[in-house]
N, C-alpha and C positions, 0 to 999 in steps of 0.2 A: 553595414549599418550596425549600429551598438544600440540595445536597450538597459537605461540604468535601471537597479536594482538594490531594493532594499531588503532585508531580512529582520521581522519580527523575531522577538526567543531566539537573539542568535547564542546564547550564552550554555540553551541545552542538548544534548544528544541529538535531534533531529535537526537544529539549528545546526549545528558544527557542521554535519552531513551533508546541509544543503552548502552552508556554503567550500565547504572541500571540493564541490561538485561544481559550484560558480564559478572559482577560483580558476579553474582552467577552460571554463565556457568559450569560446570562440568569440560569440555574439551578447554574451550580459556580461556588466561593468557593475561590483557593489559598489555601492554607494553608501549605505546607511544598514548601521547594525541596532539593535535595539533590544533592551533586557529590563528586566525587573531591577529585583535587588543587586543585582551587578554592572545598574549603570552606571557611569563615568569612570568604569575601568576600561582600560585598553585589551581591544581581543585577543589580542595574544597572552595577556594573564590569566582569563578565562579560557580560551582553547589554544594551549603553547602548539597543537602540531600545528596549526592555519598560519605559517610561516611568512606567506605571501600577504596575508591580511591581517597580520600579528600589528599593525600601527592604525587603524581603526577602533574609535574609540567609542564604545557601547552609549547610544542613547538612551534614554527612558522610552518604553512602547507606549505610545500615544498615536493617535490619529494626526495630526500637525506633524509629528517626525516622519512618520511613512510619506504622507501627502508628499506630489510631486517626484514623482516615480514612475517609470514604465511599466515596471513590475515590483508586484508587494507579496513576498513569501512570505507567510504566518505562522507561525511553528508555537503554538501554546498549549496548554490546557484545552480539555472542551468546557465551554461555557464562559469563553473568556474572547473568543475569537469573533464573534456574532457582531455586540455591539461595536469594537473597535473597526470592521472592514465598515460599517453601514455609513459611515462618511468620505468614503473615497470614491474619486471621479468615475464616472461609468465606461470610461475611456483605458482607463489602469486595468492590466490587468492582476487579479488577486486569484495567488494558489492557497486555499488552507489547507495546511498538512491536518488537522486537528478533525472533531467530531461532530461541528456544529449545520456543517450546510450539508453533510452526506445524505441523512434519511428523509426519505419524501413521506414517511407516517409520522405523523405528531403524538399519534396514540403508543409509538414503537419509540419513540425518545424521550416521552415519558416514562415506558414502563422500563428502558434500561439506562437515562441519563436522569431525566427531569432538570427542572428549569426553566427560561423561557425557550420558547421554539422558535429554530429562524430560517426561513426559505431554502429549500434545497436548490444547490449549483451541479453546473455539471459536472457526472461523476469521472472522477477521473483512473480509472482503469480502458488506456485505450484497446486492449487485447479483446475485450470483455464479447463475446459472441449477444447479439441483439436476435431476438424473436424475427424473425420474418416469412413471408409465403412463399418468396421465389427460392430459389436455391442456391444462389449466391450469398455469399455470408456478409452480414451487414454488423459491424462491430461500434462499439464503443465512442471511437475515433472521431465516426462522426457526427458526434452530440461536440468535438471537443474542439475543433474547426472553429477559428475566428470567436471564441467564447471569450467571456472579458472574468468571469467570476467560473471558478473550477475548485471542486470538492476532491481533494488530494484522497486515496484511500488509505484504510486502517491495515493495516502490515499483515494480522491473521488473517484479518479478511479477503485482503489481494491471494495470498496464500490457497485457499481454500475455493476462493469462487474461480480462480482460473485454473485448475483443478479439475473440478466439476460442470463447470459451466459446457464443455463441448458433448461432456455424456448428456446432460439434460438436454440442451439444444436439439440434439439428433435423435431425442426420445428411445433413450436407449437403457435408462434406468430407471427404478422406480422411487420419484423426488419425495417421498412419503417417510421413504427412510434412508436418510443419509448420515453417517457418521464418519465425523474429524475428530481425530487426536495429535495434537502440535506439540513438538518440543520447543522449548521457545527459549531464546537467548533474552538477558538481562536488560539490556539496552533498552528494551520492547518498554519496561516499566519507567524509563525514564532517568533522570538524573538526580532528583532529589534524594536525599542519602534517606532510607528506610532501614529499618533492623533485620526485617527479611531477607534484603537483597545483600546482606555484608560477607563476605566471603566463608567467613567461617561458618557461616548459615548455608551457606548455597554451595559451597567446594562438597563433593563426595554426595551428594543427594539428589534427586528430581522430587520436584515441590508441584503438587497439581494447583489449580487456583480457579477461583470461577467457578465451581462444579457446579454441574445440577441446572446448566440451563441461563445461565446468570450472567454470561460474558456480554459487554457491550456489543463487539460484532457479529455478534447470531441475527441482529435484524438486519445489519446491513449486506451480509453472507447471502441471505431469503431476498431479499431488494434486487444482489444480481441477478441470484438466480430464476427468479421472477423475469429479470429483464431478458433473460436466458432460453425464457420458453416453460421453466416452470409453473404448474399451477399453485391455487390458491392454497392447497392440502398442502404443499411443501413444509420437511419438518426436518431438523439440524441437531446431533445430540453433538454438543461440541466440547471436549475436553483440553482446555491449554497445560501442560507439565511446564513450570520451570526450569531448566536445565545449568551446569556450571560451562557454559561460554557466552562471550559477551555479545557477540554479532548472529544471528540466523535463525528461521523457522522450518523445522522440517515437519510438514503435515501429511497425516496418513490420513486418507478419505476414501472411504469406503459407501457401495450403494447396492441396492440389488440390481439383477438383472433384470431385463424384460425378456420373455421365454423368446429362445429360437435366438437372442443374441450373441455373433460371434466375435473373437478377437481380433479377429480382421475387419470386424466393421467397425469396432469400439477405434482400432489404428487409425480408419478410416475417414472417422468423423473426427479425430483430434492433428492429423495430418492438413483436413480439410480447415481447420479452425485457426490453427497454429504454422501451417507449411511455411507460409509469405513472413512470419512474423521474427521479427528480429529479436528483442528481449524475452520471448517466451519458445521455450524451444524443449521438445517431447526428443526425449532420449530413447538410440535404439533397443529394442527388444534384449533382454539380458542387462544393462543397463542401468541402475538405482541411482535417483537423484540423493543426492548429500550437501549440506549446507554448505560445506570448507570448498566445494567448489562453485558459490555462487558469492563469497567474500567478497566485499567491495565490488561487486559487480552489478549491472542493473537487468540483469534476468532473474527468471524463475525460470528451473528447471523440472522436468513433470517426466516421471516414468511408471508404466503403465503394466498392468498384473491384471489376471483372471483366475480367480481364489474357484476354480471347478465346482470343487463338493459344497463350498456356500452356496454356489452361483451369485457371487459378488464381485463387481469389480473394484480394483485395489488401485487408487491413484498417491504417487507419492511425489508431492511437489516442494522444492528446495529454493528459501529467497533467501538476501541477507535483510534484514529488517529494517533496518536503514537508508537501504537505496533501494530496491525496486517494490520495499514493502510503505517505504516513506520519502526521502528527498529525491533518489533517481527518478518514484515516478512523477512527482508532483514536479521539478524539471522538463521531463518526456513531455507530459500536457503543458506546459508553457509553450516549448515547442512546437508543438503541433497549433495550438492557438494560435500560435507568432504567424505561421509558416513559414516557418526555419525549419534545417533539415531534424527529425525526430531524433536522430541519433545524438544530437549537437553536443558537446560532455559528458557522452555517457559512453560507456566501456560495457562488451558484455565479456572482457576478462576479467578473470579473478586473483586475488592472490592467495599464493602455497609459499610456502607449509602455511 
């Protein structure tokens, strides 16, 4: 069985992603591309490497060109994605890659988007550890099961809450005080050409951005982590640096201990969280995740430290930002929606050099 497939924003960085990623899907067939200011060009003048779908030729994003699709990938701005899904069949299903349906507080997307507010979907990190009493680990996954509308997640965010999420789940840290510091690749900011992002700005320097609390996914980081088992006190000092490469996030997140906590249980409960899981994968002891090895790939990689004389634990988790921080995952949950196999066009190789 084939499911067609349309892609909103196929003409930017996230767009091109996902459909690099369709292109060789097994089971989705595009069908329909759609852009802004670059409709009624051909996609392959807009994305020359989509060789295989270089003769598709860019619509205008509108709700009438999406309509009538299996599947509708949304790749825009936040605050632009809301009204266009609200007219599509309840049967379609829609991944937004975007910021509009992730957070369930309206008070939390006022104070870091504003504008209108629009229903939260289900989130889509399926790795993501859920709160539960028994001791079986209940994740993410199964919010994402037969879902028609799925909130793709934010690339830092994925980054950071799978990360953390199995220290807090296993109550193992103190969520009061947790700090992330991300290198962040370019890509992350999107495609529109800015002065900031021009090479001769960004070659030879790390550019922090955000400071002081101010980053969009700091609520939706607190959101997993909440869904994680964190309490209400939960508190995220998160610093993104700019970095000079185009693909990957390498985040360092750090938390305190809870007394009596050891490294063997910290392995313990991330082995427990992550063992079965395919895309996310805890590297052994000695070990450092690095971004160049998560290139085009749709894992995060997570390797794990005990800072003694802090008593802090050190996690450092490696994506590429584009696929397991953006189109690979927003993919992965179609997948699992569809019930198709989760892995369906997704690779958790990388490429080197």
């Amino acid at each position: 069985m084939t499911f067609s497939v349309a892609v909103a924003g196929a003409s930017g960085y996230a767009g091109g992603e996902l459909l690099r990623i369709l292109a060789d899907h097994p089971e989705f067939v595009v069908k329909t591309v759609t852009a802004h200011s670059n409709a009624g060009q051909l996609l392959g003048d807009v994305q020359p490497h989509l060789r295989s779908l270089a003769q598709l030729t860019l619509s205008e994003t509108t709700t009438e060109n999406l309509r009538g699709h299996d599947v509708v990938f949304v790749a825009l701005p936040h605050g632009t994605s809301g009204a266009l899904t609200a007219g599509f069949d309840e049967t379609t299903l829609v991944v937004d890659c975007g910021a509009d349906h992730r957070l369930v507080s309206e008070s939390d997307w006022n104070d870091y988007y504003g504008g209108e507010f629009f229903e939260p979907w289900a989130y889509g990190i399926p790795e993501l550890p859920r709160a539960a009493s028994e001791s079986t680990v209940v994740k993410q996954r199964s919010q994402l099961t037969g879902a028609r509308r799925i909130a793709a997640p934010g690339c830092n965010a994925s980054a950071v809450a799978l990360a953390l999420a199995p220290a807090v789940s296993a109550g193992l840290v103190e969520s009061e005080d947790l700090v992330s510091v991300l290198a962040v690749g370019t890509s992350g900011a999107g495609k529109a050409p800015k002065v900031n992002l021009l090479a001769s700005e960004v070659m030879g320097s790390a550019n922090p951005y955000a400071v002081g609390g101010t980053h969009r996914h700091i609520p939706e980081i607190l959101q997993s982590l909440r869904t994680a088992g964190a309490d209400k006190r939960a508190s995220l000092s998160f610093t993104p640096v700019l970095v000079p490469m185009s693909r990957g996030i390498l985040a360092t997140s750090t938390a305190t201990l809870k007394s009596g906590v050891t490294e063997q249980q910290v392995r313990s409960a991330y082995q427990q969280a992550y063992g079965d899981e395919t895309f996310v994968q805890v590297l052994p002891a000695g070990q450092t995740a690095r971004t160049a090895d998560a290139l085009g790939a749709n894992t995060c990689l997570i390797s794990l430290a005990i800072d003694a004389k802090a008593n802090r634990l050190v996690v450092i988790s490696a994506i590429d930002n584009l696929v397991k921080g953006t189109a690979g995952a927003a993919v992965q949950c179609a997948n699992i929606a569809l019930g198709i196999p989760e892995n369906a066009g997704l690779t958790v190789n990388g490429v080197a050099p």
